[in-house]
Gaussian input, Z-matrix of N, CA and C with variables (Angstrom, degrees):
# hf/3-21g

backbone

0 1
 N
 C     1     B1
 C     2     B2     1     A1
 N     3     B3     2     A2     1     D1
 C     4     B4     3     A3     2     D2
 C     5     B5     4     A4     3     D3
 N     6     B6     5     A5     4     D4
 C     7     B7     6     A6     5     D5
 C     8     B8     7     A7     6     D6
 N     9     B9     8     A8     7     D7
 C    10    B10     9     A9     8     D8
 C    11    B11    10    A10     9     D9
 N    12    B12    11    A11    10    D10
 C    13    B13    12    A12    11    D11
 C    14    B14    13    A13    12    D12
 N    15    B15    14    A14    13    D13
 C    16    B16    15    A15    14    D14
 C    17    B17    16    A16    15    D15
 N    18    B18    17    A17    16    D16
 C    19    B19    18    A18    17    D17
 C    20    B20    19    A19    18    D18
 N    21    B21    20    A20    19    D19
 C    22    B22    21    A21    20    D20
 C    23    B23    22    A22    21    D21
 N    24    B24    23    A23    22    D22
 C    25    B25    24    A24    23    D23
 C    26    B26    25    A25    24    D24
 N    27    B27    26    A26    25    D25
 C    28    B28    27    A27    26    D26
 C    29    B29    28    A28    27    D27
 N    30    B30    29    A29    28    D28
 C    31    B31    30    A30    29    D29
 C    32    B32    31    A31    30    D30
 N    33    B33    32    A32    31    D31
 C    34    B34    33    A33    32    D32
 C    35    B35    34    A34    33    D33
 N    36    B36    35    A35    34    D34
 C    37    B37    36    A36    35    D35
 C    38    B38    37    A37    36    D36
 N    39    B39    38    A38    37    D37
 C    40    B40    39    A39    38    D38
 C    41    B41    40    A40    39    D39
 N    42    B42    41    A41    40    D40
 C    43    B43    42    A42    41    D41
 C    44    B44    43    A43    42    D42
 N    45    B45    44    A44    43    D43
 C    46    B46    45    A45    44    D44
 C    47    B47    46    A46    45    D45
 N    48    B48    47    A47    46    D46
 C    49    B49    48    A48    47    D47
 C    50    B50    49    A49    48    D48
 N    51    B51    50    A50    49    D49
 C    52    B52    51    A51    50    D50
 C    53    B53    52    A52    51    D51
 N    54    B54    53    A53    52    D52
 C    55    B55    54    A54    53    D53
 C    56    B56    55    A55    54    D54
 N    57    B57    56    A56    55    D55
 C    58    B58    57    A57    56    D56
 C    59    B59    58    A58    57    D57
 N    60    B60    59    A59    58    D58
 C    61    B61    60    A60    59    D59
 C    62    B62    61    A61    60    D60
 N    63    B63    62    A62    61    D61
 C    64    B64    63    A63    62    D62
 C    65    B65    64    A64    63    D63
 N    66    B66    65    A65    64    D64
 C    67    B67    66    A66    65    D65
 C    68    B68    67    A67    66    D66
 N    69    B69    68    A68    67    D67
 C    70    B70    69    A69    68    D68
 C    71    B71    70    A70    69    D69
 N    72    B72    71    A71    70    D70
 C    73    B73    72    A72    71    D71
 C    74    B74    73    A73    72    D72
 N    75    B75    74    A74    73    D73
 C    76    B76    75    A75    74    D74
 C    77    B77    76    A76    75    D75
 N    78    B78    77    A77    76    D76
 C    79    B79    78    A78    77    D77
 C    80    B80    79    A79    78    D78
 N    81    B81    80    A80    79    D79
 C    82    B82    81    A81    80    D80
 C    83    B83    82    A82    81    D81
 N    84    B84    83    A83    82    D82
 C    85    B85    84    A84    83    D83
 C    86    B86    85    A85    84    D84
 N    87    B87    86    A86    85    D85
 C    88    B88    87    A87    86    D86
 C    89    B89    88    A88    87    D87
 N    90    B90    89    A89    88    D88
 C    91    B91    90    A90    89    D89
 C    92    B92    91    A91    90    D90
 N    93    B93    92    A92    91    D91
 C    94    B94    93    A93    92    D92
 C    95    B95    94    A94    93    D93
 N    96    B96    95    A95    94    D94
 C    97    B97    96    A96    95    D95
 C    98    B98    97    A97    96    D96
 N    99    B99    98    A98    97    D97
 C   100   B100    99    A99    98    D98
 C   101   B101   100   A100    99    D99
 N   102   B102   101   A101   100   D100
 C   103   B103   102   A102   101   D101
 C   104   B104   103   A103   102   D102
 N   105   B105   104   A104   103   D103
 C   106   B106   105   A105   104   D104
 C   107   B107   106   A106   105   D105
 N   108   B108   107   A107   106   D106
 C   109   B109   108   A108   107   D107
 C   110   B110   109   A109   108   D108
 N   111   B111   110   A110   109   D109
 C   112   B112   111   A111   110   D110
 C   113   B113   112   A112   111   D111
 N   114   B114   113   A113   112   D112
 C   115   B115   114   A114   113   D113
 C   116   B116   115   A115   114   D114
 N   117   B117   116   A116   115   D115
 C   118   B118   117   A117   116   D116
 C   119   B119   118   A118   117   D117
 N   120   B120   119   A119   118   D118
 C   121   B121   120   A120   119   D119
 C   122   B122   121   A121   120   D120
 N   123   B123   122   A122   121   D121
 C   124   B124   123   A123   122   D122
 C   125   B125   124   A124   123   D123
 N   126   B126   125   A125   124   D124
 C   127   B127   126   A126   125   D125
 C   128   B128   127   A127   126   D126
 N   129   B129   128   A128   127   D127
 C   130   B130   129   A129   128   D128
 C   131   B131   130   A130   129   D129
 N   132   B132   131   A131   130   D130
 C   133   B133   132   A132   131   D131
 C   134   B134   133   A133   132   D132
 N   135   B135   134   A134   133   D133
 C   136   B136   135   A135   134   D134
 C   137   B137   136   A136   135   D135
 N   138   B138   137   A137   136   D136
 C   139   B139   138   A138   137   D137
 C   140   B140   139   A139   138   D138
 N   141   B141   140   A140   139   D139
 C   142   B142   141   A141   140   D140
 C   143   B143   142   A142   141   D141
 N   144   B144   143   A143   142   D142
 C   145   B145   144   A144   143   D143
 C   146   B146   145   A145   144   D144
 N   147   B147   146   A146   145   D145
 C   148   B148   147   A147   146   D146
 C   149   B149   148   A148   147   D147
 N   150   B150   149   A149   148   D148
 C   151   B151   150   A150   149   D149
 C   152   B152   151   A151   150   D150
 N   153   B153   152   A152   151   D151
 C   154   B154   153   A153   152   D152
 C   155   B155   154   A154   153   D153
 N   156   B156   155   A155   154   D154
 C   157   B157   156   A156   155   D155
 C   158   B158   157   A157   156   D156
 N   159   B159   158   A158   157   D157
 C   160   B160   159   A159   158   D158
 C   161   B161   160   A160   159   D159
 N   162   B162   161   A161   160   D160
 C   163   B163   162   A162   161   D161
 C   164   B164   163   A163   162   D162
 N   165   B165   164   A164   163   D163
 C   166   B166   165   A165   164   D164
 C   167   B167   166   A166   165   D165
 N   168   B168   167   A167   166   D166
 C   169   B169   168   A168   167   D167
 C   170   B170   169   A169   168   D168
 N   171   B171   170   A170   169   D169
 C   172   B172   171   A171   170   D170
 C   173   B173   172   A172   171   D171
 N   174   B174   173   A173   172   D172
 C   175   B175   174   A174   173   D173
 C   176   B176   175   A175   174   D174
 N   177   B177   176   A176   175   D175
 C   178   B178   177   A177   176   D176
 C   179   B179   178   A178   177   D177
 N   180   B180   179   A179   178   D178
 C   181   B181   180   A180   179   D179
 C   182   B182   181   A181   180   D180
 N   183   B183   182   A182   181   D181
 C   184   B184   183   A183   182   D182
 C   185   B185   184   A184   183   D183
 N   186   B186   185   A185   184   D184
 C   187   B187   186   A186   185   D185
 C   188   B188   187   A187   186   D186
 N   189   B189   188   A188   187   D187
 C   190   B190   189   A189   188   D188
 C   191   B191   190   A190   189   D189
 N   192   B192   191   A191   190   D190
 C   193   B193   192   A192   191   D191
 C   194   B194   193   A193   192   D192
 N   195   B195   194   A194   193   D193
 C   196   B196   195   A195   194   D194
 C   197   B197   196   A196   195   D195
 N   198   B198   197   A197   196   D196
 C   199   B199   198   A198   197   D197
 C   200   B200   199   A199   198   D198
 N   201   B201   200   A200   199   D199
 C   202   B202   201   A201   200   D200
 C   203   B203   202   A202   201   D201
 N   204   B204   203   A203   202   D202
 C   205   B205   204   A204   203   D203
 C   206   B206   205   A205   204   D204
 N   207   B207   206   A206   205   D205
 C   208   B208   207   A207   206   D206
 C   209   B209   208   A208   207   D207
 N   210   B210   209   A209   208   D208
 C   211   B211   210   A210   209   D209
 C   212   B212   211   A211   210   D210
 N   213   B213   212   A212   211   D211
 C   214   B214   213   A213   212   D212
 C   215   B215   214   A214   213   D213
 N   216   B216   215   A215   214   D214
 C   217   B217   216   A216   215   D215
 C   218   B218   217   A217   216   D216
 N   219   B219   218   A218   217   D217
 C   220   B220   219   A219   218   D218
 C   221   B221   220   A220   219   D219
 N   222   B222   221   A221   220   D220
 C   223   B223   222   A222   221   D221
 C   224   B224   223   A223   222   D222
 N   225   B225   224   A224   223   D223
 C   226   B226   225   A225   224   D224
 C   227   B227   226   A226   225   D225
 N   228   B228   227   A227   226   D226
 C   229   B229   228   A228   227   D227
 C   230   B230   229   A229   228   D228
 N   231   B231   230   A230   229   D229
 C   232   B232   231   A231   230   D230
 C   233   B233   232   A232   231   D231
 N   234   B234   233   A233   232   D232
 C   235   B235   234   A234   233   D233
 C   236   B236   235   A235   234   D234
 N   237   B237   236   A236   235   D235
 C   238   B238   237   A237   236   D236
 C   239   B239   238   A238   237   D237
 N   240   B240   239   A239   238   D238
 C   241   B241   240   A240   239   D239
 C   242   B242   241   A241   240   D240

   B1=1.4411
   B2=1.5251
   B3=1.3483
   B4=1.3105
   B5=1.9032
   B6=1.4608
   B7=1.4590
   B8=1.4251
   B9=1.6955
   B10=0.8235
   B11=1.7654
   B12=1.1792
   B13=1.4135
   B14=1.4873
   B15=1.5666
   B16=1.4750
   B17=1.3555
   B18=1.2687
   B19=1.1227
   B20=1.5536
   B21=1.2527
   B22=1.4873
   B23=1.6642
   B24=1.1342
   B25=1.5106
   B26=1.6277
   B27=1.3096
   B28=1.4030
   B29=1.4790
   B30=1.6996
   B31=1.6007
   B32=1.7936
   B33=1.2133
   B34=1.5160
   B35=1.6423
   B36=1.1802
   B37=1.3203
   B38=1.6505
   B39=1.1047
   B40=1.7397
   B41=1.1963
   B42=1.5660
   B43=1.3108
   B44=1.2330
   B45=1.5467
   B46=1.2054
   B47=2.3065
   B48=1.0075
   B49=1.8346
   B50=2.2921
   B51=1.7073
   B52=1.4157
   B53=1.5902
   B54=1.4271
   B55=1.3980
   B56=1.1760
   B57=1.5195
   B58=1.2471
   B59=1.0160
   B60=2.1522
   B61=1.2927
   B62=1.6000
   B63=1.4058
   B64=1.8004
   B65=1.5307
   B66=1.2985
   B67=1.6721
   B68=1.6163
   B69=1.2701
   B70=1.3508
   B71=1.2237
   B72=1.1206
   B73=2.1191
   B74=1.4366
   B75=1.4444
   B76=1.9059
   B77=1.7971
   B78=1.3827
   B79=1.7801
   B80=0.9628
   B81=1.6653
   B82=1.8637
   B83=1.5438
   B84=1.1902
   B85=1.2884
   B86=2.0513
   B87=1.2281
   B88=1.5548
   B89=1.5036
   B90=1.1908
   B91=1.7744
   B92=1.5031
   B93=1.7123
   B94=1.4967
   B95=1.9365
   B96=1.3756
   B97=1.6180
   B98=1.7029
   B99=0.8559
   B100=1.7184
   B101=1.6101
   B102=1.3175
   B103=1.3915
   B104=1.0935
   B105=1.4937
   B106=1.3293
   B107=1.9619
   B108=1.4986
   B109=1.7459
   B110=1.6568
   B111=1.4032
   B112=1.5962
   B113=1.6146
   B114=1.4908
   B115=1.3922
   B116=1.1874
   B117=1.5031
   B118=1.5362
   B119=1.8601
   B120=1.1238
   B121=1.1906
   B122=1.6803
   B123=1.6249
   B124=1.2605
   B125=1.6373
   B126=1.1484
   B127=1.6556
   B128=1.4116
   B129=1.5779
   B130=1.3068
   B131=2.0468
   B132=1.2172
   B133=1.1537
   B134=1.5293
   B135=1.7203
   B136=1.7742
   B137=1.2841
   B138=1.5927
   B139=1.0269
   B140=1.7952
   B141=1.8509
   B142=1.2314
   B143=1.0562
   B144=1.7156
   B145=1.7137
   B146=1.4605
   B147=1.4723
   B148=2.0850
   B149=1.1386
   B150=1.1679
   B151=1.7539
   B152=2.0256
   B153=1.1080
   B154=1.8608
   B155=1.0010
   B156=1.6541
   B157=1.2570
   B158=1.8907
   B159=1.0200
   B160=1.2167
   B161=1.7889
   B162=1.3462
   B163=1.4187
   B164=1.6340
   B165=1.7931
   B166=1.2601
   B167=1.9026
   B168=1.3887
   B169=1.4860
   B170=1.0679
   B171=1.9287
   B172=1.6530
   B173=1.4416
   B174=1.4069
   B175=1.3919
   B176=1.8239
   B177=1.4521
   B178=1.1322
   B179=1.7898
   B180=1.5314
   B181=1.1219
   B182=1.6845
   B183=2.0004
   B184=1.4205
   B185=1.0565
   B186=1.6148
   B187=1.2873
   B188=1.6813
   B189=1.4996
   B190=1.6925
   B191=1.9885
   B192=1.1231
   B193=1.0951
   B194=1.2657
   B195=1.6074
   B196=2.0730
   B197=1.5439
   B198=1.3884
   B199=1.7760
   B200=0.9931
   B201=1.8907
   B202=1.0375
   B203=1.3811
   B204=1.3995
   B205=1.9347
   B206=0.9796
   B207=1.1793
   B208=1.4203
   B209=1.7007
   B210=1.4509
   B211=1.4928
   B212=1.5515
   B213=1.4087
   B214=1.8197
   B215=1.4267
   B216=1.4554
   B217=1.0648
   B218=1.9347
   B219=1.2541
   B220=1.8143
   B221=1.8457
   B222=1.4274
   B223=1.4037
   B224=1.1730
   B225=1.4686
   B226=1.6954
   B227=1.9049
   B228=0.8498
   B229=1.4722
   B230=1.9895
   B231=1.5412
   B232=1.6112
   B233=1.3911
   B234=1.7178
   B235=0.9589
   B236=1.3466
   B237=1.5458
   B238=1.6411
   B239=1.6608
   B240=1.6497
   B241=1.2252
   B242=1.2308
   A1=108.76
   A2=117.57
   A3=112.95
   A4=90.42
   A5=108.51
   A6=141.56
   A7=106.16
   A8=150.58
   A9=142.24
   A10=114.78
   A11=136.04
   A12=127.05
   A13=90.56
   A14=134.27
   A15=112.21
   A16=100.76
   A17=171.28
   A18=151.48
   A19=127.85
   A20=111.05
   A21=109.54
   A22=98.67
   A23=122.87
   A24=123.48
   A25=92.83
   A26=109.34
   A27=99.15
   A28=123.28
   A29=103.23
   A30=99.27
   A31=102.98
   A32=139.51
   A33=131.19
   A34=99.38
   A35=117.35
   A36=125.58
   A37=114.02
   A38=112.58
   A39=121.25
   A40=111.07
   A41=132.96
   A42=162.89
   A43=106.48
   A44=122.93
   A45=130.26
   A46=101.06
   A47=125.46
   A48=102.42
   A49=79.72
   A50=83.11
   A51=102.35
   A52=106.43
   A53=135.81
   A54=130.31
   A55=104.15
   A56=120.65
   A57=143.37
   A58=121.40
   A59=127.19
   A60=120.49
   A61=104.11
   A62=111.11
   A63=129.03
   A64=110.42
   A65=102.59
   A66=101.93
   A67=130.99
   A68=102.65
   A69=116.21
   A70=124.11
   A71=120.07
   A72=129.48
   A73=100.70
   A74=85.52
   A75=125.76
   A76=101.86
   A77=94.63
   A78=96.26
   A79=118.14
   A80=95.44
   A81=104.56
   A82=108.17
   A83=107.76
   A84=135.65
   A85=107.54
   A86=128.39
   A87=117.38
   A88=105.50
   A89=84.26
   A90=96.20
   A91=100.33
   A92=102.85
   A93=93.28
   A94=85.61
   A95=97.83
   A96=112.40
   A97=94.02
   A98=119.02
   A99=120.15
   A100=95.59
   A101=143.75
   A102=140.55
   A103=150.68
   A104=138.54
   A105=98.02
   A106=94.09
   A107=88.81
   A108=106.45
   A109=97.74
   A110=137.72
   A111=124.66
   A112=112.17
   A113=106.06
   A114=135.80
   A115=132.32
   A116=117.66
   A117=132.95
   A118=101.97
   A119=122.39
   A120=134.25
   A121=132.81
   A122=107.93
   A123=115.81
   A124=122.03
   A125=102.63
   A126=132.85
   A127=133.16
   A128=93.50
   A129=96.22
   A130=96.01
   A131=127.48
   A132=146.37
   A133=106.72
   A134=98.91
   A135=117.14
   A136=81.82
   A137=117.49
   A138=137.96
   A139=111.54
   A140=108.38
   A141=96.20
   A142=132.51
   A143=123.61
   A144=119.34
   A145=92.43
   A146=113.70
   A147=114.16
   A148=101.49
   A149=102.15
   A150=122.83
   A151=98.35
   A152=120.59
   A153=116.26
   A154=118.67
   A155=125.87
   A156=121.81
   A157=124.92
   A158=124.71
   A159=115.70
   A160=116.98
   A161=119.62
   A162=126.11
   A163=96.57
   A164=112.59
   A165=119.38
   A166=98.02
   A167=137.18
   A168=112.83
   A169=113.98
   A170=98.34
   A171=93.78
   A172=88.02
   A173=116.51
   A174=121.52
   A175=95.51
   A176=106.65
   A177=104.60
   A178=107.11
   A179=115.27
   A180=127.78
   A181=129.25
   A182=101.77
   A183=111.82
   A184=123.55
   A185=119.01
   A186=103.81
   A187=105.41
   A188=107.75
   A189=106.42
   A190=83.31
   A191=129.35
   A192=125.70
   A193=116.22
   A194=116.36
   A195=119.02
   A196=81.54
   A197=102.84
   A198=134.11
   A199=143.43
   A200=129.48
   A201=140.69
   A202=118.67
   A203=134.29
   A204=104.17
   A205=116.64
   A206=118.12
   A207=114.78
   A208=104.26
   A209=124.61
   A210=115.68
   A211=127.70
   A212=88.76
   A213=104.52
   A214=113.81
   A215=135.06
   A216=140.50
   A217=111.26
   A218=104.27
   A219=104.67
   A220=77.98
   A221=102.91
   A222=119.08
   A223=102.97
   A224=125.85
   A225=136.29
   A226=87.73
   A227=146.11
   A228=120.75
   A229=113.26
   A230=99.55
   A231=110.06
   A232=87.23
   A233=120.56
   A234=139.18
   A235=113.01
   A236=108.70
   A237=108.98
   A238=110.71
   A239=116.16
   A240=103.33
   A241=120.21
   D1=147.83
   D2=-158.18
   D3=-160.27
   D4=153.21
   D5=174.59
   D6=-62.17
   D7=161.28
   D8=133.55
   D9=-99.23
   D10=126.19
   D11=-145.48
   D12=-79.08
   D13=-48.44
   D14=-171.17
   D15=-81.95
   D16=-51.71
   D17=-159.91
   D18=-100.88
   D19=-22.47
   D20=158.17
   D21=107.71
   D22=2.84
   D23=-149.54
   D24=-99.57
   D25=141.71
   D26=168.21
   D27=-111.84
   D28=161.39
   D29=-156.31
   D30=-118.61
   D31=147.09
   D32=170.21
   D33=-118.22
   D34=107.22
   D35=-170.22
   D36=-96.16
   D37=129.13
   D38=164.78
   D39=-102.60
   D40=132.35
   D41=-141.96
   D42=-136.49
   D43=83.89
   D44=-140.78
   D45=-121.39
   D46=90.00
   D47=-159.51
   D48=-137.04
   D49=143.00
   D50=-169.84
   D51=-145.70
   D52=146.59
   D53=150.84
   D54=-79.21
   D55=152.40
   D56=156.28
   D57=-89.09
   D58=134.78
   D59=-173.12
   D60=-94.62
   D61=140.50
   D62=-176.71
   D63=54.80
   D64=4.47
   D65=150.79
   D66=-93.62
   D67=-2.59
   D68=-163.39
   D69=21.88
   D70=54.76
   D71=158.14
   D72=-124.29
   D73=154.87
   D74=164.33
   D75=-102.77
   D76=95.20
   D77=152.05
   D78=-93.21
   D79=163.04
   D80=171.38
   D81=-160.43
   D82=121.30
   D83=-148.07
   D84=-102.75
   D85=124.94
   D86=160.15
   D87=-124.26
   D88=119.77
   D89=178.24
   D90=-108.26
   D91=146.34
   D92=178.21
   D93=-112.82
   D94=143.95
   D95=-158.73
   D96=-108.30
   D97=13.93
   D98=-174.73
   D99=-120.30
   D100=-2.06
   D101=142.57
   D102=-76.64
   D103=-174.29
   D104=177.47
   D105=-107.75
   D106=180.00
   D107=-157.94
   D108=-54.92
   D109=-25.69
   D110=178.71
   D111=-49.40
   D112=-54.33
   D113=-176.72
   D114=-71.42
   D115=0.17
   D116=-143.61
   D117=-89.24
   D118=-27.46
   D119=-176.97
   D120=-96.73
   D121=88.89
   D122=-161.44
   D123=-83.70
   D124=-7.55
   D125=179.65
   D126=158.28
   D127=143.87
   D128=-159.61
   D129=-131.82
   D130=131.36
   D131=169.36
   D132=-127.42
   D133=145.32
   D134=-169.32
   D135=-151.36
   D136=135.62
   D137=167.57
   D138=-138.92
   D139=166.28
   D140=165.46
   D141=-63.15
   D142=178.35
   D143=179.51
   D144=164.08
   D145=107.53
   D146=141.03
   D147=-35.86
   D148=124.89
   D149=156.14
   D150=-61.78
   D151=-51.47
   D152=161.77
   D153=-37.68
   D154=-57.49
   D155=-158.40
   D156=-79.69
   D157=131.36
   D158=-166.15
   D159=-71.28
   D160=138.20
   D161=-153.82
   D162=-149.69
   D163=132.93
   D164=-162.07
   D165=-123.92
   D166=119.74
   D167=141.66
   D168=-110.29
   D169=169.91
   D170=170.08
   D171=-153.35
   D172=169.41
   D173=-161.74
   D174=-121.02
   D175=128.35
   D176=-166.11
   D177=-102.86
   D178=106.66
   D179=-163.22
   D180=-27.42
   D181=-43.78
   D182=-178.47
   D183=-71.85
   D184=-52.95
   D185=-168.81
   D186=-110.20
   D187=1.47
   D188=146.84
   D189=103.96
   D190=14.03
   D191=175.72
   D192=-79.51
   D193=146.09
   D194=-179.87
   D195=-113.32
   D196=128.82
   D197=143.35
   D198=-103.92
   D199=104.10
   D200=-157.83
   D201=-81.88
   D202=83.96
   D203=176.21
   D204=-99.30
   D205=146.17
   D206=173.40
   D207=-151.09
   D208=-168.96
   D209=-175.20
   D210=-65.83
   D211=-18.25
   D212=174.85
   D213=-69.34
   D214=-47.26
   D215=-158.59
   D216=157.24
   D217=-142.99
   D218=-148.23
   D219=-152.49
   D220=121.93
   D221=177.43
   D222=-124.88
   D223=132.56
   D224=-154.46
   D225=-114.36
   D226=104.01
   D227=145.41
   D228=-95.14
   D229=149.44
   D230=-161.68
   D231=-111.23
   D232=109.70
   D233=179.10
   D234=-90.36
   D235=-31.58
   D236=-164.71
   D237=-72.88
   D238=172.08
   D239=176.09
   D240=-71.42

């Protein structure tokens, strides 16, 4: 759970990231789960990805960053405020 710096409101976020089959993308989803359902979606990124090829994230606790590896390379997304 975390502050938003201009409004003061606080947010409890779910970190939600999946491949899609014969669509070939890696989403990754932040929903803040303490709102109501209009508002629930704080960002959303779609990138490429084989649905074959094997693809890893993990959400890195400190500075709130998601890291993608997979055989292509190393995708940083900057989640924090």
């Amino acid at each position: 759970m975390r502050n938003d710096a201009g409004t003061g409101k606080s947010y409890k976020e779910l970190v939600v990231s999946y491949k899609t089959i014969y669509i070939n993308t890696y989403n990754v989803t932040v929903m803040d789960i303490s709102a109501d359902i209009n508002e629930a979606t704080l960002f959303r990124h779609e990138s490429f990805q084989l649905w074959e090829s094997d693809a890893r994230g993990l959400l890195l606790t400190k500075n709130k960053d998601f890291v993608t590896l997979s055989k292509s390379g190393l995708c940083v997304l900057a989640l924090g405020s």
